[in-house]
N, C-alpha and C positions, 0 to 999 in steps of 0.2 A: 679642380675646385672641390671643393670636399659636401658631400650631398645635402645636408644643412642649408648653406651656401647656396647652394642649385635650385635648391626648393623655395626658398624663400625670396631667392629670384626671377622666378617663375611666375611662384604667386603672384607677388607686386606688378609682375608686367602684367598677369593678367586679372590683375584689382581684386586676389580671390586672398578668402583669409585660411589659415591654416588650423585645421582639428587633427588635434596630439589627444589622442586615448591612453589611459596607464592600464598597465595589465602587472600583477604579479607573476615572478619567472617560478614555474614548476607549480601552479595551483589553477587546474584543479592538479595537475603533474604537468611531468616536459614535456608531451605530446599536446595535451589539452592545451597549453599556451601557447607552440607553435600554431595549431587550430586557431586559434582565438587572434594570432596575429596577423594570419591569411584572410579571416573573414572580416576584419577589421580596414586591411588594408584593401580588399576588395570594395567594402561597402563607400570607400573614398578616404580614408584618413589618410594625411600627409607625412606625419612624423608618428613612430609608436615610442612610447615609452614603453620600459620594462623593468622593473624593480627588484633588486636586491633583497630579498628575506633580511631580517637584519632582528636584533632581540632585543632592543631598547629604541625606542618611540624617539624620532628626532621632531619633527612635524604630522605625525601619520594620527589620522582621527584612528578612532575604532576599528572603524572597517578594515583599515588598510592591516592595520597594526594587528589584526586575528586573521588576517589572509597569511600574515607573516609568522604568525604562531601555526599555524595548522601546517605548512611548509614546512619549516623547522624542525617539529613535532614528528615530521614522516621520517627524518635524516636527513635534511638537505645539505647539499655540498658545493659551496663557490662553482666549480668546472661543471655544473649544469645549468647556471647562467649562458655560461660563454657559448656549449652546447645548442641550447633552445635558440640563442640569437645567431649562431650558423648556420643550421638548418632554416629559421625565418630568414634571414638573408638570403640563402639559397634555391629557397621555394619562392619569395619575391623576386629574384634577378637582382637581388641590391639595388630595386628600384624605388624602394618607400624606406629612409632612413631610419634606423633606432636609436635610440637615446636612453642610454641608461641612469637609474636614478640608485645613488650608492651610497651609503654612508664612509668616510673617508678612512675610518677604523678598519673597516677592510680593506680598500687600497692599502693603506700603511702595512697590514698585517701581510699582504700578497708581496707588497714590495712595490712600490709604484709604479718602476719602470717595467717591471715583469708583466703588474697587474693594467697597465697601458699598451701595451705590446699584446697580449691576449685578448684585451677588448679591441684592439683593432683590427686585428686576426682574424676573429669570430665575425665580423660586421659591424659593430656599434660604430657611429659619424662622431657621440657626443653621449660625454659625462655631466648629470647633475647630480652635486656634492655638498648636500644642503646644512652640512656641519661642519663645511670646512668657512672659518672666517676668512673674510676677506684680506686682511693682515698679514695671511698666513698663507693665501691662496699665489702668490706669483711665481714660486718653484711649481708644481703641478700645473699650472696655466703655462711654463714654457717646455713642462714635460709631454700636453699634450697635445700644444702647435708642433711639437717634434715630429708627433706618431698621426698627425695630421686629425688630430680627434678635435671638437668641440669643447669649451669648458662656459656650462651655461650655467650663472649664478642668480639667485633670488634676491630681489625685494619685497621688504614688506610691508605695510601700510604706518608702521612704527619706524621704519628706517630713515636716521635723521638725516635731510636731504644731502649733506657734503659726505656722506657715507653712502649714498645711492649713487650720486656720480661716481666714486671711488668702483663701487661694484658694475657697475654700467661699462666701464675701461678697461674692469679684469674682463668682463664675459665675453662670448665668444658662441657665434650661430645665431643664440636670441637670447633677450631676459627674458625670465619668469618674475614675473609678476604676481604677486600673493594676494588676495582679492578680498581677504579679512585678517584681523586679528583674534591669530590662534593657531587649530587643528586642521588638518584636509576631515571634508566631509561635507556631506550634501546641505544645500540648507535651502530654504522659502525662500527667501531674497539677496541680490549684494546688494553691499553700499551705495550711495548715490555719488559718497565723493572720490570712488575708485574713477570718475570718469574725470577727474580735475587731476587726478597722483598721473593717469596714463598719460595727460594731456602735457603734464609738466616733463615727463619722462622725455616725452619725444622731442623736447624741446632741446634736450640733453644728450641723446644720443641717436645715432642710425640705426644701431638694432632693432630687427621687430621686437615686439613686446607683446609679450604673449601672458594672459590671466590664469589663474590655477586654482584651485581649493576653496570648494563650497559650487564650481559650473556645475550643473548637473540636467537643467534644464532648456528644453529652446527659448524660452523667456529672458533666462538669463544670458544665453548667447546671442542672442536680438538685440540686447540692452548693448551687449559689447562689440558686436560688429564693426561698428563707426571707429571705434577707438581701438580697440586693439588690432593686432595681427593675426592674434590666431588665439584660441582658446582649449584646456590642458582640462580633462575629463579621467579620473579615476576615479572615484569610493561609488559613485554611479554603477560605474561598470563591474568593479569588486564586489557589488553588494548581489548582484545576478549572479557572478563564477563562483559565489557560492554555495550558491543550491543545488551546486552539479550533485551533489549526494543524493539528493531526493529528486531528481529528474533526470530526466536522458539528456545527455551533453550536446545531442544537435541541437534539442530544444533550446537549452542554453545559450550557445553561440548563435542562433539566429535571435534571441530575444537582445542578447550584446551587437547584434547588429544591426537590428531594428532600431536599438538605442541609437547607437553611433549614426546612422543615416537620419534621424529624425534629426540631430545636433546638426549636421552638417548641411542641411536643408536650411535651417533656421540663421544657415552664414549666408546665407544666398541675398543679394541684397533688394531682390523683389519679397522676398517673406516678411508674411505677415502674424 
């Protein structure tokens, strides 16, 4: 069963929700982000995300999208993605799955079946492909039931409902559920009627369903407990990995894991 699978199996039996943290791959470098995935997954996160540098903004607020420039900026190179996620792999036991987040111009550019075959190589369970239409998406969704990988697609709050089922049937491990209209990036409050879109969702499909862009705080993971599966935490966490210039990077990674346990605290269903 492919670790995805496992884990969200798990959970359910044991009524617990899932916290997915995004990390940029190679920032503050490949070392600092393997760091950053050992202390994450130690602090308790289920699933890690790891993101592709990429030079054009698909969904990424600010934050994400100058983590991806300053990467870039250094020389980065595709094969220290794959890299960074074998040694996290390695140094976890492939026991907390990763999930990578990629814009589909590089698969294409790698070559699908190459660039499917090296992500599964490396450790990744699960591709999210947040520019690839759904339309377009059932070659790669049977490219990477092939290579036994994940193909987790988004909704989002604009998604016209017989377009959500649609995407509900391509994906594959969980949906991503998109928690506003817009950017990733931290905000005050979510919506009140992401609690009606999750409720309809589950109506529709067995996937967990997992919330994304704008969670940043245990408020707003309290809010979502009930309703979702699990809850998906970057521009939070990006906003700390960049300070590593001006601070010492243990300071750092404990202040990202202080983050990340206060979130994960906040899934617990006695918190208040």
């Amino acid at each position: 069963m492919n670790p995805i699978d496992s884990l969200f199996q798990k959970l359910r039996q044991e009524r617990r929700k899932a916290f997915i943290p995004f990390v940029t791959a190679s920032e503050p470098d490949a070392a600092g982000t393997v760091q950053l995935v050992e202390e994450l997954a130690r602090r308790g996160a289920s699933l890690v995300e790891i993101g592709f540098p990429y030079s054009d903004p698909i969904a990424d607020g600010p934050v994400i999208q100058a983590s991806y420039t300053r990467v870039l900026d250094r020389g980065f190179k595709l094969d220290e993605v794959f890299t960074i996620a074998r040694q996290a792999a390695d140094k976890l036991n492939r026991a907390t799955p990763l999930a990578g987040m990629v814009s589909y111009s590089i698969v294409h550019r790698r070559g699908p079946e190459r660039f499917l075959a090296e992500a599964k190589q490396s450790g990744f369970s699960g591709l999210i492909v947040p520019d690839l239409p759904a339309e377009e998406a059932a070659g790669l969704a049977k490219l990477t039931a092939a290579n036994d990988l994940k193909l987790i697609q988004l909704v989002t709050p604009t998604t016209p409902r017989d377009r959500a089922i649609q995407i509900a049937k391509l994906s594959t491990g969980f949906l991503y559920c998109v928690s506003i209209t817009g950017i990733t990036g931290e905000r005050d409050r979510l919506p009140e009627e992401l609690r009606d879109q999750l409720a309809w969702l589950r109506e529709k499909t067995d996937l967990p369903l997992c919330v994304g862009f704008g969670v940043s705080r245990p408020e707003h993971v309290r809010m979502l407990r009930e309703f979702a599966d699990g809850v998906i935490v970057g521009s939070a966490i990006v906003r700390r990995v960049e300070q590593a210039g001006a601070r010492p990077f243990a300071d750092v990674v404990r202040d990202v894991g202080d983050l990340a346990q206060s979130l994960i605290e906040a899934l617990e269903p006695h918190s208040v």
